[in-house]
SENUNU-301162 format. One record per residue: residue in three letters; x, y, z of N, C-alpha, C, O, CB in turn. Coordinates in steps of 0.001 Angstrom, whole numbers, plus 500000, padded with zeros to 6 digits. Atoms other than C-alpha are relative to their C-alpha. Glycine has a CB too. Layout:
<atoms>
ALA  X  Y  Z  X  Y  Z  X  Y  Z  X  Y  Z  X  Y  Z
...
</atoms>
This chain:
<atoms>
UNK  500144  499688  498587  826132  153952  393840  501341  500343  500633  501156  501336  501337  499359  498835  500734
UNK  498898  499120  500273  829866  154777  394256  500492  499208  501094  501115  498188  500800  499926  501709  500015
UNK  498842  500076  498908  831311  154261  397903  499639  498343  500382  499728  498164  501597  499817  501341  501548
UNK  500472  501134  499868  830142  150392  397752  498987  499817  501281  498277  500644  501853  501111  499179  500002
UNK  501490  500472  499230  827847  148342  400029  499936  500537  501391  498912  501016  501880  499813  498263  500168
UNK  499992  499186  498601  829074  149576  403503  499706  501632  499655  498650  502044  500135  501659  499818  500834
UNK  500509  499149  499997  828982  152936  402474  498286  500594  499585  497570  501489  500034  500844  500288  499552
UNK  501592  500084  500422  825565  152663  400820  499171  499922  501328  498450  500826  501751  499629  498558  499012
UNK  499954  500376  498867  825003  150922  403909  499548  500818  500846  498378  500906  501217  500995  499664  500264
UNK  500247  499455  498856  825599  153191  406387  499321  501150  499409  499024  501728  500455  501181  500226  500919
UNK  499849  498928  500207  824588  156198  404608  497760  499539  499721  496883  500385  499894  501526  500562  498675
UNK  501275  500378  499774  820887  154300  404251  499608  499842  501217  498388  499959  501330  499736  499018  499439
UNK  500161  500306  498727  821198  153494  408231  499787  501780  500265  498770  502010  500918  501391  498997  500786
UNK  500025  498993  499753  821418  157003  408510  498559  501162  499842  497990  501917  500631  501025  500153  499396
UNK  501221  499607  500720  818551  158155  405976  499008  499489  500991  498468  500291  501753  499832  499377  498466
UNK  500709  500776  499061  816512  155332  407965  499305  500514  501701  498217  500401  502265  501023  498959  500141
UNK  500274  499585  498710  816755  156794  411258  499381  501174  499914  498346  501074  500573  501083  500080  500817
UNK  500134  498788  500338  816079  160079  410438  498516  500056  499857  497813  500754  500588  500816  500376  498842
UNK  501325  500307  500235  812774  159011  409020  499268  499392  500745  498065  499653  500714  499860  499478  499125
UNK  500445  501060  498765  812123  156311  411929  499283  501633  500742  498064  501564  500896  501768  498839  501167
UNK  499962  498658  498707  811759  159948  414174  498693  500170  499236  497641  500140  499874  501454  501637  500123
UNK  501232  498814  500106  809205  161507  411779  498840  498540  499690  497761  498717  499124  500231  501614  498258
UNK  501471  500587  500257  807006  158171  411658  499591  498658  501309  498679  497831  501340  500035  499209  498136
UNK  499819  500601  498467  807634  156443  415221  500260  498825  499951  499523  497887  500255  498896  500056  500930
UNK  499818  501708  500674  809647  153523  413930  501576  499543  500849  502614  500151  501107  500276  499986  497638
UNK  498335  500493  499087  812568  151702  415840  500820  500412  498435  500546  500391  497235  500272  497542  500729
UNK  499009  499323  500747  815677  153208  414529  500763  498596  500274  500762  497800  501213  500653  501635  500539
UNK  498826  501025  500561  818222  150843  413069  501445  500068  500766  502125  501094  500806  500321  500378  498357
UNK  498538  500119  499551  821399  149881  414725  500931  499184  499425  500654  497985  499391  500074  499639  501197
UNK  498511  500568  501055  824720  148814  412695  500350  498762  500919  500326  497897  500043  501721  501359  499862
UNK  499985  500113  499490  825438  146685  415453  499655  498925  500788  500238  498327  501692  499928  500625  499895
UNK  500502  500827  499463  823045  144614  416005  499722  499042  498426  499436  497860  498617  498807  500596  501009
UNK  500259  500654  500696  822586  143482  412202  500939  498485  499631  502051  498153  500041  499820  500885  499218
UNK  499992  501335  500267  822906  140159  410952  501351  499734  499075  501628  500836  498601  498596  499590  499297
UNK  499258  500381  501028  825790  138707  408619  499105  499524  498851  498031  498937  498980  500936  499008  500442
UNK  500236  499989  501302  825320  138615  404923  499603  498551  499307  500628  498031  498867  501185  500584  499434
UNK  500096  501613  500107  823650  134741  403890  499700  500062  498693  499502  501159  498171  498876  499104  500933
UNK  500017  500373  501267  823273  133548  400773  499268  498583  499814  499621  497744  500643  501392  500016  499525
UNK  500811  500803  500408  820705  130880  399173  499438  500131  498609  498514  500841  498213  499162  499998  500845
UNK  500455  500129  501199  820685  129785  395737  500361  501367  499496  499313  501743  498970  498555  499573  499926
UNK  499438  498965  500801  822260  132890  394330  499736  501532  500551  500185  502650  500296  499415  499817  498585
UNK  500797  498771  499825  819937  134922  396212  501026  500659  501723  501171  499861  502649  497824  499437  500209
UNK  499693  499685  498700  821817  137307  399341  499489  500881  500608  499064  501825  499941  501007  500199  500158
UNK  500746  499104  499334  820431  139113  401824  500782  500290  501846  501549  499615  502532  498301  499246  499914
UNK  499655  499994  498294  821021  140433  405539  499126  500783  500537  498877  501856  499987  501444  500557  500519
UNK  500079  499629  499471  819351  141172  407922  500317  500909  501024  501390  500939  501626  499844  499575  499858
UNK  499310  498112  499408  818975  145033  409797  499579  499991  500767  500084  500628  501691  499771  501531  499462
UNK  500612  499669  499029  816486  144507  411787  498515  498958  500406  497552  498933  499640  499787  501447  499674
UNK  501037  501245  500121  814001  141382  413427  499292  499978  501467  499755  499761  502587  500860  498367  499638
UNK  501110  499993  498403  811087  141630  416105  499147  498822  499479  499489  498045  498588  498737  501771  500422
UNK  500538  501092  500353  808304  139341  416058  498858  500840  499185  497962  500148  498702  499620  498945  501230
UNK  500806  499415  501343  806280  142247  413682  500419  499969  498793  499628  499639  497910  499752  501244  500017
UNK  499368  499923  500856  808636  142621  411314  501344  499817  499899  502111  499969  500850  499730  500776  499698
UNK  498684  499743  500122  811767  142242  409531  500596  500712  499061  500111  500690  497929  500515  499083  499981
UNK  499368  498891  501319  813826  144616  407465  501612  498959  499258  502613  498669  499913  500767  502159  501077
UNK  498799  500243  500904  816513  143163  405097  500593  500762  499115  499815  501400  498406  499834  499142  499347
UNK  499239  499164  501307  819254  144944  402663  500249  498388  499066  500731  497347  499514  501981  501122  500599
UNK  499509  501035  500717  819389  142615  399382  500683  500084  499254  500425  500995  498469  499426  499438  499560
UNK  498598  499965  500781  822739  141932  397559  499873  499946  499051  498737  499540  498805  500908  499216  500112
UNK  500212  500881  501124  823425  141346  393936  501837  500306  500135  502277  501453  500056  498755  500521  498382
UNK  498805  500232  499602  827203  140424  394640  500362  500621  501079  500063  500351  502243  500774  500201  499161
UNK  499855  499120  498288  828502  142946  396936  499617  501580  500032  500058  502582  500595  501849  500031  500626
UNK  501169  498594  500332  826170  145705  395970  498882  499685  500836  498434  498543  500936  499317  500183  498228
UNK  501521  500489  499696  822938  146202  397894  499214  500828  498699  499216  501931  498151  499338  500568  501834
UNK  501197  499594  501704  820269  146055  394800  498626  500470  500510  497786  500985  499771  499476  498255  498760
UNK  501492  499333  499174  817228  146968  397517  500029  499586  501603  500926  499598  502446  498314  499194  499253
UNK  500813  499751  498468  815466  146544  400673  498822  498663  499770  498477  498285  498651  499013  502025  500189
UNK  500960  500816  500200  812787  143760  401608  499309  500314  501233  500014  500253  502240  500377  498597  499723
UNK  500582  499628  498234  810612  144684  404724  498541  498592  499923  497643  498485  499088  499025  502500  500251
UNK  501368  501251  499764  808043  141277  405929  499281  500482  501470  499773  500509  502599  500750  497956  500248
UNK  500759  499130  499125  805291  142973  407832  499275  498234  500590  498972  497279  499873  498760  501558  499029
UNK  500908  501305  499975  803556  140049  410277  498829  500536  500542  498792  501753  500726  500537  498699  500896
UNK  500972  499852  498894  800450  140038  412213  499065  499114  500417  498340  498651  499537  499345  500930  499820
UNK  501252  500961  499389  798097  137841  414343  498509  500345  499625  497731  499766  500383  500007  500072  501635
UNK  500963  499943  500446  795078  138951  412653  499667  499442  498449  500269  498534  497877  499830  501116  500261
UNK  500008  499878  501804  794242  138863  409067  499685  501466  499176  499102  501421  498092  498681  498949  499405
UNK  499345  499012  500330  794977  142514  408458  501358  500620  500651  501951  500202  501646  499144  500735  500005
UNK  498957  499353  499647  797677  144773  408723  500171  501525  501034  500710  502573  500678  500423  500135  498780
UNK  500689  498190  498698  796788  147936  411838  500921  501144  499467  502100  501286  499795  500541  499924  502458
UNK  499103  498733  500073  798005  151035  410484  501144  500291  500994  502288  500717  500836  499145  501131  500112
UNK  499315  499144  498855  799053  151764  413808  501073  498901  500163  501222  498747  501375  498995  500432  501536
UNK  499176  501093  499242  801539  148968  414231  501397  500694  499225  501576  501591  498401  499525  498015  499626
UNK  498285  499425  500126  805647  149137  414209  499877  499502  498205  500104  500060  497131  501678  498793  501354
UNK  499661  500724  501806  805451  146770  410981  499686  501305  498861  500621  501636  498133  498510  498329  499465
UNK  500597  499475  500289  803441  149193  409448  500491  501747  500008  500352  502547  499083  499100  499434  500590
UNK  498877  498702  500166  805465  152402  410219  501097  500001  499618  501659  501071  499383  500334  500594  500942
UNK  498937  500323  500347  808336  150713  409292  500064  500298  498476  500703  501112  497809  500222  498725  500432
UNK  500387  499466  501432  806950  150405  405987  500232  501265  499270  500785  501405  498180  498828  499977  499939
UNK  500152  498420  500560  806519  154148  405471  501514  500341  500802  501396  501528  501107  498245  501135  500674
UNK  498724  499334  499454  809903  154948  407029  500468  499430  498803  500490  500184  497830  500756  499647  501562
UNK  499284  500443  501118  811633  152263  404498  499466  501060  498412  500305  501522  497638  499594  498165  499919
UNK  500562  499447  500861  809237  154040  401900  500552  501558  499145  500714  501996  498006  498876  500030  500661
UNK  499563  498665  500361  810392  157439  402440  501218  500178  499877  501669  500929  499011  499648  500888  500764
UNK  498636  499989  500167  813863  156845  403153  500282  499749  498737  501206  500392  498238  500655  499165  500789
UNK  499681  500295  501867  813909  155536  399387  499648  501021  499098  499990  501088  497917  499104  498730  499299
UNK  500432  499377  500871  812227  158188  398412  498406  499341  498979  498044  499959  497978  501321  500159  499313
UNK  500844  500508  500071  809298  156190  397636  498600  500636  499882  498255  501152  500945  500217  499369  500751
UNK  500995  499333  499839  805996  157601  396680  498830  499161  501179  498487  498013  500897  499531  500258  498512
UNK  500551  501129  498968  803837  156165  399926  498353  500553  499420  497637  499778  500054  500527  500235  502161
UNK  501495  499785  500036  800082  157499  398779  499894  498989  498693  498820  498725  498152  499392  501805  499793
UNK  499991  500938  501553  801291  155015  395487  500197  498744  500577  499459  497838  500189  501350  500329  498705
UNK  500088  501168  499192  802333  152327  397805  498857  499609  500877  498680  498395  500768  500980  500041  500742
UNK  500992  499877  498699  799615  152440  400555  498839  499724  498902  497784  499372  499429  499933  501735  501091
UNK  501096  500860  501169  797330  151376  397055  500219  498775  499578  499483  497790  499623  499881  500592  498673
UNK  499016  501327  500232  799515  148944  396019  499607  499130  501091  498854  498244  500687  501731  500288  500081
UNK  500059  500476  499028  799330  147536  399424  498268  499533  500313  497845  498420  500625  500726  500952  500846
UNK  501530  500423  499872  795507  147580  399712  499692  499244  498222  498635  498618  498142  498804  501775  500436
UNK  500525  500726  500804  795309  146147  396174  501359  498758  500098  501573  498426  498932  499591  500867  498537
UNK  499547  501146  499687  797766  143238  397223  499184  499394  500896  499315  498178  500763  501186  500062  500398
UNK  500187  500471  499218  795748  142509  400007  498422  499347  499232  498026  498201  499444  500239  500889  501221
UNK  500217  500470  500673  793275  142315  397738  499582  498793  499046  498513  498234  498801  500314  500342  500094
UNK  499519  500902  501538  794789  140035  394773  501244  498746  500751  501426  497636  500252  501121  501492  498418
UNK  499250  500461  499658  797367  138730  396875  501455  500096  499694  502453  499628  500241  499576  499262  499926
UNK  498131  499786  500327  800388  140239  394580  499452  501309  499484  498240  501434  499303  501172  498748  498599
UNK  499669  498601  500438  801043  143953  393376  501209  500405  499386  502103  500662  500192  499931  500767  500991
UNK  498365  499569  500425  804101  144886  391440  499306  501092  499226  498127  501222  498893  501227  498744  498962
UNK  499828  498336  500607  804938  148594  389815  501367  500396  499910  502291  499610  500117  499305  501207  500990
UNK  498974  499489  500259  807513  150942  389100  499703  501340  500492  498730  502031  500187  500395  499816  498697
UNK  499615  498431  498891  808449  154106  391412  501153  500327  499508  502111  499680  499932  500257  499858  501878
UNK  498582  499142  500119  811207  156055  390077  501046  499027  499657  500554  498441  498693  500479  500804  501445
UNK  499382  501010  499891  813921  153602  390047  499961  499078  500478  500985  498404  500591  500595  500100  500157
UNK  500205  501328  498899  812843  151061  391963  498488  498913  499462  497369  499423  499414  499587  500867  501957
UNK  500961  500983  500010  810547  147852  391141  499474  499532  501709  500081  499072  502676  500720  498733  499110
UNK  500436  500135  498694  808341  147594  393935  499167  498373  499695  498706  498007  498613  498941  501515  500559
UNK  500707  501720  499787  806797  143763  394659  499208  499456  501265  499799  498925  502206  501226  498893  500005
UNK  500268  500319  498750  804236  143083  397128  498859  498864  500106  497797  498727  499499  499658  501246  500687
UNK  500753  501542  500046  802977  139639  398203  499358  500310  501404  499759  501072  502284  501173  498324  499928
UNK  500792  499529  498828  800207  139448  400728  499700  498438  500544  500130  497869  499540  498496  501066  499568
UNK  499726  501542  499061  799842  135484  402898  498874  500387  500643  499262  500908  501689  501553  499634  501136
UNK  500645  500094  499279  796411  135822  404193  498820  499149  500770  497677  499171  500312  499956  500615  499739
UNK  500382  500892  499954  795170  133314  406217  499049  500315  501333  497975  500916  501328  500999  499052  499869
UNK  500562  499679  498472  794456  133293  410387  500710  501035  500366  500253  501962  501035  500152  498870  501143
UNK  499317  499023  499731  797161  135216  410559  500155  501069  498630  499337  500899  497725  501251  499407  500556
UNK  499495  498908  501202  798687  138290  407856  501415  499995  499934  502094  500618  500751  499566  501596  500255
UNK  498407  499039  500491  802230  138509  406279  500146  500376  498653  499960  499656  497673  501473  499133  500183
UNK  500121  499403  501241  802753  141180  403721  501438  500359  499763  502054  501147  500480  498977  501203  499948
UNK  498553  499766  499919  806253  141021  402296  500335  501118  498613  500376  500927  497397  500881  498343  499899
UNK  499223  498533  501389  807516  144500  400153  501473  499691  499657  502399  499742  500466  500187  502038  500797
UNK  498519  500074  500601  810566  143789  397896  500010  501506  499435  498910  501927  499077  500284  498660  498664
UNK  500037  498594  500574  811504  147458  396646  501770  499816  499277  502683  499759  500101  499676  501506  501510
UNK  498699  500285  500081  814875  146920  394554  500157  500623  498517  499273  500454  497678  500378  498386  500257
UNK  499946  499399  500997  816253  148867  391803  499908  499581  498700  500171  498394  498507  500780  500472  500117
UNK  500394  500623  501235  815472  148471  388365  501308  499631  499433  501370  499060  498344  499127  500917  499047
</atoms>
């Protein structure tokens, strides 16, 4: 990945927004993200946190190795139409992500309750929590 994690970084904040426009998704601000935490080996930071969703970049030292997006909702599905839910397909495309391969994935997590695959470079992982409420959390992180 070459210019390390900030450049990766910004150059994904960039991709991100771009795509936010063509799928009506809050655009990312540098700015407002989170510092870099760490638990049990595992690091992550937060990019971006409403009470639908949250977007994370995840580390493997000081590399980001993927993306984690946790979609919530007060129902026990997930509304197409919601931010969580466009977010999704923004993170999706910005990766380059096939979304008519995800958007199956996603209905057969909801499903089974788990979904994992392989997209291009990327191991996709999706856990589905469905109870009174819905949270469907997508790990997408390179192979």
């Amino acid at each position: 990945m070459g210019c390390g994690a900030n450049g990766d970084l910004n150059d994904f904040v960039e991709d991100f927004n771009q795509s936010a426009r063509k799928y009506d998704a809050t655009e990312l601000l540098k700015d407002e993200f989170g510092e870099i935490e760490e638990e049990e080996g595992d690091k992550w930071r937060v990019l971006f946190e409403s009470k639908e969703y949250t977007l994370e970049a995840l580390y493997d030292g000081n590399d980001i190795s993927g993306y984690a997006i946790d979609v919530r909702s007060d129902t026990d599905s997930i509304s197409k139409s919601s931010k969580g839910y466009n977010a999704v397909l923004t993170l999706a495309d910005t990766l380059g992500i096939n979304i008519k391969d995800l958007e199956k994935g996603m209905q057969t997590a909801f499903n089974e309750n788990f979904h994992s695959y392989v997209d291009g470079d990327y191991e996709i992982r999706i856990f589905v929590v469905s109870v009174v409420s819905t949270s469907m959390t997508i790990s997408i992180e390179k192979k």
